[in-house]
VEXVO-605252 format. One record per residue (C-alpha): residue number from 1; x, y, z. Coordinates in nm, 2 decimals, always signed. Layout:
ATOM  nr     c1     c2     c3
ATOM NUM      X      Y      Z
...
% end
This chain:
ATOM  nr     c1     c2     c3
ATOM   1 +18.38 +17.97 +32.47
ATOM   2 +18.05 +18.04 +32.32
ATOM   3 +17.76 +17.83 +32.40
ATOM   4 +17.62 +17.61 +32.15
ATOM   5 +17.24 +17.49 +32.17
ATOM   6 +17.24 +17.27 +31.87
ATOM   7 +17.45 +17.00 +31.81
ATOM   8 +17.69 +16.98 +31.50
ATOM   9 +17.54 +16.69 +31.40
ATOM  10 +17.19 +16.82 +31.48
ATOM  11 +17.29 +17.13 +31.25
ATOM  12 +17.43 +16.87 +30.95
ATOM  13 +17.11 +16.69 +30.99
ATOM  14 +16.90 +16.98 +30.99
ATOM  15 +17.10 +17.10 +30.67
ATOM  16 +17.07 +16.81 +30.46
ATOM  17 +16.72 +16.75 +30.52
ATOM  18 +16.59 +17.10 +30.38
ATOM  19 +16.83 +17.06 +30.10
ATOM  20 +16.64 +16.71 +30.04
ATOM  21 +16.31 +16.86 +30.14
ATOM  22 +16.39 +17.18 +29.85
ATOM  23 +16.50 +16.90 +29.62
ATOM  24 +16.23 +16.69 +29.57
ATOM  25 +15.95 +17.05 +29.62
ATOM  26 +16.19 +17.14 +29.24
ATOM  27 +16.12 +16.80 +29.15
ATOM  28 +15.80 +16.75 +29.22
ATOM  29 +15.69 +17.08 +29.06
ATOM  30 +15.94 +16.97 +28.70
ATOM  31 +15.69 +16.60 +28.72
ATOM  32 +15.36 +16.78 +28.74
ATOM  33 +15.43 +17.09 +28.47
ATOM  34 +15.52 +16.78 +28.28
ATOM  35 +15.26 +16.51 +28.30
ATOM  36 +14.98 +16.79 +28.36
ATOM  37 +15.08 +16.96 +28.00
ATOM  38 +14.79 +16.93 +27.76
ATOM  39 +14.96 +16.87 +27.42
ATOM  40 +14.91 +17.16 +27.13
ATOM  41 +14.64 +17.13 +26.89
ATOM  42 +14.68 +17.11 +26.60
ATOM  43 +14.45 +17.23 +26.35
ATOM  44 +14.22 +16.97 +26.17
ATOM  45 +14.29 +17.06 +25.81
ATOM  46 +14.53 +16.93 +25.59
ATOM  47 +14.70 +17.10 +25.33
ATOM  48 +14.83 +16.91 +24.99
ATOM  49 +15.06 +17.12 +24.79
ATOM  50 +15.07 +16.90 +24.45
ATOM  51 +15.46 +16.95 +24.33
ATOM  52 +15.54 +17.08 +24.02
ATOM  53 +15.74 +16.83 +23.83
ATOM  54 +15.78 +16.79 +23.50
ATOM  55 +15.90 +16.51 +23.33
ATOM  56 +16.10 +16.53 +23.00
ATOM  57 +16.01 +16.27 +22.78
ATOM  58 +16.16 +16.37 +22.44
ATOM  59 +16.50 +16.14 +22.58
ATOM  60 +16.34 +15.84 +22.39
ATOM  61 +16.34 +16.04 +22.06
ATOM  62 +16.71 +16.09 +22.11
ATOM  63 +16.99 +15.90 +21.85
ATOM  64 +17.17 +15.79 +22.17
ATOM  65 +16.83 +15.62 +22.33
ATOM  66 +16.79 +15.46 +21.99
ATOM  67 +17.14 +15.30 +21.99
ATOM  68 +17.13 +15.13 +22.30
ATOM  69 +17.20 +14.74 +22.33
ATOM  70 +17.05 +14.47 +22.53
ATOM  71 +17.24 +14.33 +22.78
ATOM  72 +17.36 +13.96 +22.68
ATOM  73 +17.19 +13.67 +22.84
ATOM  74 +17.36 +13.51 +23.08
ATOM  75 +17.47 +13.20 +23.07
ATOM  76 +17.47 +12.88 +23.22
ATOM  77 +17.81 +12.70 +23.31
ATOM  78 +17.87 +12.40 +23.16
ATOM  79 +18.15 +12.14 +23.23
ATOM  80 +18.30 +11.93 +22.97
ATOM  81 +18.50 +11.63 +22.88
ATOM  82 +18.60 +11.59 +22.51
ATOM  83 +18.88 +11.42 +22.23
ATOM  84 +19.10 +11.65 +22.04
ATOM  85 +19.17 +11.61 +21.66
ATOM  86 +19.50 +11.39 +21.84
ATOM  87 +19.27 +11.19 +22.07
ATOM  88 +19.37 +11.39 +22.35
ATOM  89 +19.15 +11.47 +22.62
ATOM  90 +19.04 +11.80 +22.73
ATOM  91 +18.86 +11.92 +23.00
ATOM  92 +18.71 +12.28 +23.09
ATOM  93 +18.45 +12.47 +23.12
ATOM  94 +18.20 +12.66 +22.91
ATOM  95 +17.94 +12.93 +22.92
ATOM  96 +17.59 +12.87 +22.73
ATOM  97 +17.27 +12.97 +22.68
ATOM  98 +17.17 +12.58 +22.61
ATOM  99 +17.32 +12.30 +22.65
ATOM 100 +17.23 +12.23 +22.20
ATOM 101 +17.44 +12.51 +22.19
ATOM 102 +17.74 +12.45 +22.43
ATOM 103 +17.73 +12.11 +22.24
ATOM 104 +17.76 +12.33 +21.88
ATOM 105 +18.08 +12.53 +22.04
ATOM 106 +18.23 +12.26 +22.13
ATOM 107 +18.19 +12.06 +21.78
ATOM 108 +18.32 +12.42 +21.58
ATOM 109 +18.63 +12.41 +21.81
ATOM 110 +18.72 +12.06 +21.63
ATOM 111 +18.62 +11.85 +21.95
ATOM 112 +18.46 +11.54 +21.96
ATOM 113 +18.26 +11.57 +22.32
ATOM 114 +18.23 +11.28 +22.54
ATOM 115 +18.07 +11.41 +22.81
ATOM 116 +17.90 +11.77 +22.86
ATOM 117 +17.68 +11.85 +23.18
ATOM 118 +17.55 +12.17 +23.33
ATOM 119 +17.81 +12.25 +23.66
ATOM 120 +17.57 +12.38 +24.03
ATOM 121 +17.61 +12.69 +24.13
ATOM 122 +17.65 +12.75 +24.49
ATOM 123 +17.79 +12.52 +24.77
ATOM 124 +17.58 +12.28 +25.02
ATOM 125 +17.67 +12.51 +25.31
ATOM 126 +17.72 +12.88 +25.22
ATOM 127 +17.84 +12.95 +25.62
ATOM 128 +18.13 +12.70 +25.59
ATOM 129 +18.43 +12.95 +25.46
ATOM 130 +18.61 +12.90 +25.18
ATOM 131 +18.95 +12.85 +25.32
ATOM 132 +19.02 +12.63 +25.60
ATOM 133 +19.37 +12.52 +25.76
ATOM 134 +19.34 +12.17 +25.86
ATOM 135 +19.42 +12.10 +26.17
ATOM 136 +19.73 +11.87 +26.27
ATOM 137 +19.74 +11.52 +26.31
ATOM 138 +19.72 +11.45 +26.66
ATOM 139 +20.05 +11.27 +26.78
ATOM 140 +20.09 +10.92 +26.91
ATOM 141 +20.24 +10.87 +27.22
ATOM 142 +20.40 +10.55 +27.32
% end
């Protein structure tokens, strides 16, 4: 049997310490190339290149520019509550401009309007969802 001066854990120990010891020399080097670096210069002038862009303006002389339509006003919803030519009532809605005119389309539609008023848009709480189950009636014990 041969004999041994060093330990194997005194050879382990000695191992992993100069692998640690190489580490942190590789790391050490990395952190000071790095926060030691001088950033590039970068030289002071600054160039503008204009683009070259031409815009075509001979569109609004065209037959197809001149026949365009404005869009429709939109209108505002109206609810109503009126007599039919057989005293029947009728309810609905209606879209309007006015409420003069909503009145008007109601009268050349042979109605006689009892009531007309403008309908709000929207809900008190916009996060509440628009479909909810309700939830059962708790049961009574006895």
């Amino acid at each position: 049997m041969a004999i041994v001066f060093i330990s194997p854990k005194q050879r382990q120990r000695v191992f992993f310490t100069g692998i640690t010891v190489v580490f942190l020399l590789i790391l050490a080097a990395i952190s000071l190339g790095v926060f030691l670096a001088k950033p590039i210069q970068n030289p002071g002038a600054v160039v503008f290149n204009k683009p070259k862009v031409s815009i075509d303006m001979s569109i609004f002389d065209s037959q197809e520019f001149k026949d365009l339509q404005l869009f429709p006003e939109m209108g505002i919803q109206y609810s109503y509550k009126a007599l039919d030519k057989a005293h029947k009532l009728q309810t609905g809605f209606l879209s309007a401009s006015s409420l003069e005119e909503a009145n008007s389309i109601l009268v050349s539609q042979g109605l006689m309007v009892s009531e007309i008023k403008e309908v709000k848009v929207g809900r008190a709480d916009p996060f509440m969802p628009y479909y909810t189950i309700p939830a059962p009636a708790p049961k009574k014990t006895k």
